[in-house]
MARDRENFI-617668 format. One record per residue (C-alpha): residue number from 1; residue in one letter; y, x, z. Coordinates in steps of 0.2 Angstrom, whole numbers. Layout:
REM residues N
- nr / rest / v / u / w
- NUM / A / Y / X / Z
...
END
This chain:
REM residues 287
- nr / rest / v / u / w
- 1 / X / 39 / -90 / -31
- 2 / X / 29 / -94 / -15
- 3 / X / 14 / -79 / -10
- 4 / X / 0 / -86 / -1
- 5 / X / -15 / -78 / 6
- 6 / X / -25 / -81 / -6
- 7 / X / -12 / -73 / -19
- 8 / X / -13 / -57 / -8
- 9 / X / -31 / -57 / -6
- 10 / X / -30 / -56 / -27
- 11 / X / -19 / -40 / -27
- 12 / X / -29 / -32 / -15
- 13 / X / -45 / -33 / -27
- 14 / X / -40 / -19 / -37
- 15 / X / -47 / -16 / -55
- 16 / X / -58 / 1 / -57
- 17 / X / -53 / 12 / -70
- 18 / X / -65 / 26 / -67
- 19 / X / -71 / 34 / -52
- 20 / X / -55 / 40 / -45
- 21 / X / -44 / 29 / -54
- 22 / X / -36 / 9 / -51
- 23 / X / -26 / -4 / -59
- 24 / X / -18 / -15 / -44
- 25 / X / -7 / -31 / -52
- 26 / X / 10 / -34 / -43
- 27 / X / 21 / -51 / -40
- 28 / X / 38 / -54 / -36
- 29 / X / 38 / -56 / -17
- 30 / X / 56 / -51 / -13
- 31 / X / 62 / -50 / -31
- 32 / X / 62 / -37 / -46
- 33 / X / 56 / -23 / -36
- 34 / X / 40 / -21 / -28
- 35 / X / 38 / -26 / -9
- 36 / X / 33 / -9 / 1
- 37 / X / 18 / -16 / 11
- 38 / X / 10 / -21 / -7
- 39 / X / 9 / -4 / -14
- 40 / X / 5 / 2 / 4
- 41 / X / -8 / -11 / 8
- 42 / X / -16 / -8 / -11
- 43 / X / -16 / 12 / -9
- 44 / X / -24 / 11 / 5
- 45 / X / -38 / 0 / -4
- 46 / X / -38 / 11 / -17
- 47 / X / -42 / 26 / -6
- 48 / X / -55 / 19 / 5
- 49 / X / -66 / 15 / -12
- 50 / X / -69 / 32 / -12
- 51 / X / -74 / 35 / 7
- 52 / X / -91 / 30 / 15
- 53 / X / -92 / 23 / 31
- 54 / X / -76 / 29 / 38
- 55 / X / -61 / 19 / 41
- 56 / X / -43 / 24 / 38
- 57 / X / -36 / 31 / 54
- 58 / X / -19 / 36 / 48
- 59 / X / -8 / 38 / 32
- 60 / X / 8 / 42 / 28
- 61 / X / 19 / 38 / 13
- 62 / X / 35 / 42 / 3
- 63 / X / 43 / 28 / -9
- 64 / X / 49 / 41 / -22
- 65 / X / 56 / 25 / -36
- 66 / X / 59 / 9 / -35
- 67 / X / 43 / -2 / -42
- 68 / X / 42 / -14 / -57
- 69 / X / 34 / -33 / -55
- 70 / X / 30 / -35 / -72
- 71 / X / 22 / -19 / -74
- 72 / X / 3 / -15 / -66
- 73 / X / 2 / -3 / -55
- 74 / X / -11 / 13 / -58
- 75 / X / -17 / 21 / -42
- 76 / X / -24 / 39 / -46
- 77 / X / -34 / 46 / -30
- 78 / X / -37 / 64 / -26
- 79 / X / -51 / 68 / -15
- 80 / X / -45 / 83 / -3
- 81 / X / -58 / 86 / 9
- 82 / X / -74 / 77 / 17
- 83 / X / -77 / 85 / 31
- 84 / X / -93 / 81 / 46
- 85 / X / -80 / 67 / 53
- 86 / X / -66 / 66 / 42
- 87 / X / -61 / 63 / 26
- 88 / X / -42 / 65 / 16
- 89 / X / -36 / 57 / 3
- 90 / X / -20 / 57 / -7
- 91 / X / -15 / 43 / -18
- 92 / X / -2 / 42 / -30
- 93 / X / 5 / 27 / -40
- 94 / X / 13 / 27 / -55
- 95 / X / 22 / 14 / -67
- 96 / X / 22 / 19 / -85
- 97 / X / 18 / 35 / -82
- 98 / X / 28 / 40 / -68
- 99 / X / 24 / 41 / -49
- 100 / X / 34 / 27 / -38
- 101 / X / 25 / 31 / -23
- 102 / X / 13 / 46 / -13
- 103 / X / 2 / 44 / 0
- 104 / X / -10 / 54 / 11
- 105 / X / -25 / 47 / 20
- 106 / X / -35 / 52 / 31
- 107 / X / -50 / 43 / 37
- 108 / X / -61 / 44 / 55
- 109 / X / -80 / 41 / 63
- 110 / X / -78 / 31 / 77
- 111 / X / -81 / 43 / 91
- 112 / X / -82 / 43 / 111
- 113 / X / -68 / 54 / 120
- 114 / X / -53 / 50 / 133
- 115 / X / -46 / 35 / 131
- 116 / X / -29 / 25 / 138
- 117 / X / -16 / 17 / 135
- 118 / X / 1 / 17 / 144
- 119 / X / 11 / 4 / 131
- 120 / X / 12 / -16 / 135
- 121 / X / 22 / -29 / 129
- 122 / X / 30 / -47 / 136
- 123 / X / 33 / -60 / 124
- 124 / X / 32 / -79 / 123
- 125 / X / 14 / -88 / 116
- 126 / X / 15 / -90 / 98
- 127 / X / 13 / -107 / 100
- 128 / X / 30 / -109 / 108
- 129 / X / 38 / -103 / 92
- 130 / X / 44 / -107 / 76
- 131 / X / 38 / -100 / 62
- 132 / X / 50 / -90 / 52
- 133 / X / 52 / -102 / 38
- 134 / X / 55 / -116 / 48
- 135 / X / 67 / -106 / 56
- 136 / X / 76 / -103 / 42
- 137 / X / 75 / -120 / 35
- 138 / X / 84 / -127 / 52
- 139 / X / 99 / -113 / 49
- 140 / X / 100 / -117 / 33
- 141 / X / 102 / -135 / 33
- 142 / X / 121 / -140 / 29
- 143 / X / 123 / -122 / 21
- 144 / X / 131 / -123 / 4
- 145 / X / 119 / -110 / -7
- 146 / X / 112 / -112 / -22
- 147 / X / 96 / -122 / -23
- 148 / X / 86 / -104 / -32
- 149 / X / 95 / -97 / -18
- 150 / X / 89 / -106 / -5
- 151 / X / 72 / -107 / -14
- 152 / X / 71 / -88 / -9
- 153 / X / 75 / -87 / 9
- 154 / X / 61 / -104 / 11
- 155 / X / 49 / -95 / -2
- 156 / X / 32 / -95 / 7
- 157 / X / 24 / -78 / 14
- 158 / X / 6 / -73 / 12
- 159 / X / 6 / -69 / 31
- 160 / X / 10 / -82 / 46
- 161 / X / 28 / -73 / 57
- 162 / X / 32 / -81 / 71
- 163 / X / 50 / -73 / 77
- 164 / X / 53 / -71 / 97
- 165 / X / 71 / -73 / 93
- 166 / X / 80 / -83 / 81
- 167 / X / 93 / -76 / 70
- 168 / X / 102 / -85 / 57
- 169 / X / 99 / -77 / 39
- 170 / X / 116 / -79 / 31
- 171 / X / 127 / -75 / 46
- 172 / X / 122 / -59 / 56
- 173 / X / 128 / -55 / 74
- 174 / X / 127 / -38 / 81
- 175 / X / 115 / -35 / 91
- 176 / X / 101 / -25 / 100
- 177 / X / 92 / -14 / 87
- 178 / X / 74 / -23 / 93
- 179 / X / 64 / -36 / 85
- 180 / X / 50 / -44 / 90
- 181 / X / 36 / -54 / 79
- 182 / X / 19 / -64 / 81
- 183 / X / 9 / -60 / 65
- 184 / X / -7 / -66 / 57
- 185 / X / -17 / -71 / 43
- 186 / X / -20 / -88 / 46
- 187 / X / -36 / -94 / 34
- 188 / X / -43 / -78 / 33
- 189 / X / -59 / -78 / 31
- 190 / X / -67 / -62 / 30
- 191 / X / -77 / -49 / 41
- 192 / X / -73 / -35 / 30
- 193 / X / -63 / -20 / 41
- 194 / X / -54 / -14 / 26
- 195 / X / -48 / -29 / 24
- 196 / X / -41 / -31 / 41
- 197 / X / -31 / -15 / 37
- 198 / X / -25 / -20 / 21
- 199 / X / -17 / -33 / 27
- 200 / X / -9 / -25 / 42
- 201 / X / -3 / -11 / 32
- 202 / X / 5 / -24 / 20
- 203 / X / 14 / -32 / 34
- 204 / X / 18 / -19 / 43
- 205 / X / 35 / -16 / 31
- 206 / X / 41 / -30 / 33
- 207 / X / 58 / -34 / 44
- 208 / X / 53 / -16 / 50
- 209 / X / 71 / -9 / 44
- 210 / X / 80 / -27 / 49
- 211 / X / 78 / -17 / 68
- 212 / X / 90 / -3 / 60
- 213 / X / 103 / -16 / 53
- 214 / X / 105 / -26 / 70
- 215 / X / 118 / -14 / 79
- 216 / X / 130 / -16 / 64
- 217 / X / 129 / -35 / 61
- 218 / X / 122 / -34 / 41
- 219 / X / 104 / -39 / 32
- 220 / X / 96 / -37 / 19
- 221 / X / 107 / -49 / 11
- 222 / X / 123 / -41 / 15
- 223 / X / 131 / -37 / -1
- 224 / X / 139 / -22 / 4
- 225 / X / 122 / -13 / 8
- 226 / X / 110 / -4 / 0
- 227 / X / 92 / -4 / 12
- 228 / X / 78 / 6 / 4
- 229 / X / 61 / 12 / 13
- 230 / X / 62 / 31 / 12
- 231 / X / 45 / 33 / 19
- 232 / X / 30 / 27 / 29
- 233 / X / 20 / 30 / 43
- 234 / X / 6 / 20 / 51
- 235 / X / -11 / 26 / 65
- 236 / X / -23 / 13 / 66
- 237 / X / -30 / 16 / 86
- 238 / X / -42 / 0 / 86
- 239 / X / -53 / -9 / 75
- 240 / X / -40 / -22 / 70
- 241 / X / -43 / -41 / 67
- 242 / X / -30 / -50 / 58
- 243 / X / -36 / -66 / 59
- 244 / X / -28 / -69 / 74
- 245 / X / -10 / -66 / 82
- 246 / X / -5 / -49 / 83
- 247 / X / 12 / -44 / 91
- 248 / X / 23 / -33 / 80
- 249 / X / 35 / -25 / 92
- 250 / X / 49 / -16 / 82
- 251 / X / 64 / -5 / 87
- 252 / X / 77 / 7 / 80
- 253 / X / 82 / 22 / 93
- 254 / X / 95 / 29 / 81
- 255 / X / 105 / 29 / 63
- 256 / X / 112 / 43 / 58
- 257 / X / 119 / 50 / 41
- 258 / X / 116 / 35 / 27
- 259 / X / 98 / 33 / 38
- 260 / X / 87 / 21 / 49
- 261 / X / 73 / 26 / 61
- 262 / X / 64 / 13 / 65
- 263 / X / 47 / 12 / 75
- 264 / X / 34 / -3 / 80
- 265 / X / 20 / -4 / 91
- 266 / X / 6 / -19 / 85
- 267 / X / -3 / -27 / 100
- 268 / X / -20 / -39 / 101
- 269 / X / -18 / -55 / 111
- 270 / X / -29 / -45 / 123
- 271 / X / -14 / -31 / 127
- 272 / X / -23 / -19 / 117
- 273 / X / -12 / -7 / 105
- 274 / X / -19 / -7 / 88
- 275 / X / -9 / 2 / 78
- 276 / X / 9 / 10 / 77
- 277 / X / 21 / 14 / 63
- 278 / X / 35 / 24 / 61
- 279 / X / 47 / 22 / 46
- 280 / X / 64 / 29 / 40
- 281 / X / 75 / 21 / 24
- 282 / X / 92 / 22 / 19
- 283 / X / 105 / 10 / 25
- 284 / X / 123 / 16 / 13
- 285 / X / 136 / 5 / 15
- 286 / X / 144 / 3 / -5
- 287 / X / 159 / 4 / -10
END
């Protein structure tokens, strides 16, 4: 089933319940299991309805089950503290009756202080790559797969990804644990901040753990892994705009003991570091 923007948009709009409390629907994106960056993005969503006039500045997450698509989602949201600058929010989601997920927010003023930077990046324009489908639909030509098979790796993605390097998706070579990306929302259209970092928060889990995979020549697809996010991390630094190209620099400095580390750095066309997101998940080889 394709996902396009508009079809994210929809999940973000999350039903109120009561004051504190929301119903977000789900939609097979990578199969049976709910796609990280959904629940992320929709938390988050869920959490800034009950903030004024502060954007989300940080939050961290733990995938505690894995999530259902045919079931909604409920997002119940405590309200920690609101302090003269900050505010903190904890959100947790549960599928019938049990929490899949946990989250802690905290929101920022804008405020004047000491400001640089030290981080850049070098990568080719976007324009001078192929978008990630395309990609996979040139690799995959001659390939004898199933045609639902093949309908999943050329599914269409809410978000437009533009990979520095092409890599084959069925036949994996070893290989540094960095990835690089241009993302964006093509079509958005839409001022709203929160939304901007909704959607970034969505993307941001996706292909993330793929950096941890490299070094040992597997994916997602490798029959003898299992790959599950474990937890989530991401600072916004900037006021982010997602209607245009944002490079997504991800790498893996080590895995060790059944687990990934991975870490990413998102940049504006302008150099500018936006965000940054850490993530660990568990990469087990089965028997």
């Amino acid at each position: 089933m394709h996902t396009d923007l508009p079809d994210l948009l929809a999940l973000l709009d999350l039903t109120p319940l009561d004051e504190d409390h929301f119903q977000g629907e789900s939609r097979n994106i990578v199969g049976p299991r709910i796609f990280g960056g959904q629940v992320i993005s929709q938390a988050l969503v869920a959490a800034s309805r009950t903030v004024e006039g502060r954007p989300a500045h940080s939050l961290q997450a733990y995938f505690l089950r894995p999530g259902d698509v045919r079931e909604p989602i409920q997002f119940r949201v405590e309200r920690v503290r609101d302090g003269g600058t900050f505010s903190t929010r904890r959100v947790v989601a549960e599928q019938r009756g049990r929490p899949i997920f946990d989250m802690a927010l905290s929101f920022h003023n804008a405020e004047d202080g000491p400001a640089h930077q030290t981080a850049t990046f070098e990568a080719p324009d976007p324009d001078e790559l192929l978008t990630e489908h395309d990609m996979n639909a040139r690799f995959l030509e001659g390939e004898e797969i199933s045609d639902n098979f093949r309908a999943a790796l050329l599914r269409r993605k809410p978000i437009e990804i533009r990979p520095v390097t092409q890599r084959h998706p069925l036949r994996p070579e070893k290989a540094a644990p960095v990835r690089q990306t241009w993302i964006r929302a093509t079509g958005l259209d839409s001022d709203d901040p929160l939304l901007h970092q909704a959607l970034l928060a969505y993307v941001s889990d996706h292909s993330l753990m793929g950096a941890a995979l490299l070094p040992h020549g597997v994916t997602f697809l490798s029959r003898d892994m299992q790959v599950a996010s474990l937890d989530h991390t991401l600072w916004f630094h900037r006021p982010v705009r997602f209607d245009d190209w944002l490079f997504y620099d991800m790498e893996s400095p080590i895995a060790q003991g059944g687990r990934g580390f991975t870490r990413g750095r998102i940049f504006n066309r302008a150099g500018e570091l936006v965000a940054s997101v850490a993530q660990e998940g568990l990469i087990r080889r089965q028997s």
